[in-house]
N, C-alpha and C positions, 0 to 999 in steps of 0.2 A: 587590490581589494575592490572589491564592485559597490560602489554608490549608487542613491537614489540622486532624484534632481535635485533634492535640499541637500545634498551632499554627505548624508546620513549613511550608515553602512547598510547590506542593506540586510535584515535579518528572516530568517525561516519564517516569522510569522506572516510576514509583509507576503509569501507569497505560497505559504501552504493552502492544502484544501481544509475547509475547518469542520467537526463534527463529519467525518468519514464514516461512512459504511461499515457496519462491524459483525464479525460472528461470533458464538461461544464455541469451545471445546466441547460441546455436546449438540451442535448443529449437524447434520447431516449434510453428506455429498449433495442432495436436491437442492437442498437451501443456497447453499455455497453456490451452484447452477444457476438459480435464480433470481440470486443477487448478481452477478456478472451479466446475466440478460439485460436486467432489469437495468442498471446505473453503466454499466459498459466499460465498470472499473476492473484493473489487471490484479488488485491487491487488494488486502483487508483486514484489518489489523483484529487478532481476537481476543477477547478481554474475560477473563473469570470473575466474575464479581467485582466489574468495572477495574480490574488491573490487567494491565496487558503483560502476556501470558507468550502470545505467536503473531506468527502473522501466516495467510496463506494466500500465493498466489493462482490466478487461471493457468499457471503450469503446473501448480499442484494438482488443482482439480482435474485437468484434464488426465496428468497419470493417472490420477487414480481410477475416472472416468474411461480409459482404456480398455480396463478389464471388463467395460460393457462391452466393448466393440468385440472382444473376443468371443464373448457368449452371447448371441444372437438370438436368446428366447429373452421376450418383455418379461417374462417374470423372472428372470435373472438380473437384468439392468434393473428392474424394478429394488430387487434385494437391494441390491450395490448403492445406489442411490438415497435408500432409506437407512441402511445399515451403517454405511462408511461415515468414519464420524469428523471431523474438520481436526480434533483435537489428534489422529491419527495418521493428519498427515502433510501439521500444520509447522513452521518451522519456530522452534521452540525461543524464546528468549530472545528476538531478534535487536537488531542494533537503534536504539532510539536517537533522536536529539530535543535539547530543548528550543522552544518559541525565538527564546535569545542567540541561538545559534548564527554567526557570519552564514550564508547563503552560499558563500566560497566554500565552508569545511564544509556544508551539508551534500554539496556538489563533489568534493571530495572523496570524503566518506564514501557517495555511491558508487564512483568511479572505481575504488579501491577495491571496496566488498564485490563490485561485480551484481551489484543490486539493481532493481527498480526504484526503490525507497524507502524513506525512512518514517516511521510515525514520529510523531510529535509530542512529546509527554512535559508536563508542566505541574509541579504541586504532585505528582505520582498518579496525574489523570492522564486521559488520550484526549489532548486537544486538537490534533490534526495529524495530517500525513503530508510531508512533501516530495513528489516524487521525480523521475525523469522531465516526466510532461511539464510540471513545473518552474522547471528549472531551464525546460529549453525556449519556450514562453517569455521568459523571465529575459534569458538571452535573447531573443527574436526583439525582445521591446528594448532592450538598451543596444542595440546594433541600432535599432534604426533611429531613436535619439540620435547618437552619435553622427548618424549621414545626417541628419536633419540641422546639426548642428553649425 
């Protein structure tokens, strides 16, 4: 079981991202683009009237963003971009955890699903996401405790 220094366990909240980037199922392929330029996030959890709904990754987008590369007139990526909708390509019902969760299972879980990450739901909101990056961060800081120790 992984501790903090006050010997606490240690939990998802203590080292998710909080209030994450979000989209709707009725966002379009651009938006979804621009939010990944923009924050430089891989994932993005999407919410239908503030309930989470999907989640969609930069390899989703980028599938679907393919079929620009294929048709080489702007006004065909243009279509694509404004047409394609998040909620079409987004993956449906994905695997949550709560705030309370051991860091252990949440690390688990993604290992298992073969995931990047997991949002964070609490009271049936999206209070965060924690993902790889988090989790190896997480480990980077208690490895080097440990030598320091």
């Amino acid at each position: 079981m992984v501790t903090s220094r006050k010997g606490g366990v240690v939990k998802v909240r203590d080292r998710m991202t909080r209030e994450p980037a979000v989209l709707a199922p009725e966002d379009n392929l651009r938006k979804a683009r621009q939010l990944i330029d923009e924050y430089g996030f891989r994932r993005f959890p999407v919410l239908d009237d503030g309930v989470l709904v999907g989640i969609v990754t930069d390899r989703d987008v980028r599938a679907a963003d393919m079929s620009c590369a294929v048709v080489q007139e702007k006004r065909y990526e243009d279509y694509v971009l404004d047409r394609v909708l998040v909620g079409g390509i987004m993956t449906p019902n994905p695997v949550a955890v709560a705030p309370d969760t051991p860091i252990t299972e949440a690390a688990r879980i993604i290992l298992e699903k073969k995931i990047g990450g997991l949002p964070v739901i609490e009271d049936g909101q999206l209070v965060g996401i924690i993902t790889e990056t988090d989790l190896i961060e997480a480990l980077i800081e208690m490895l080097e405790q440990a030598a320091s120790s």
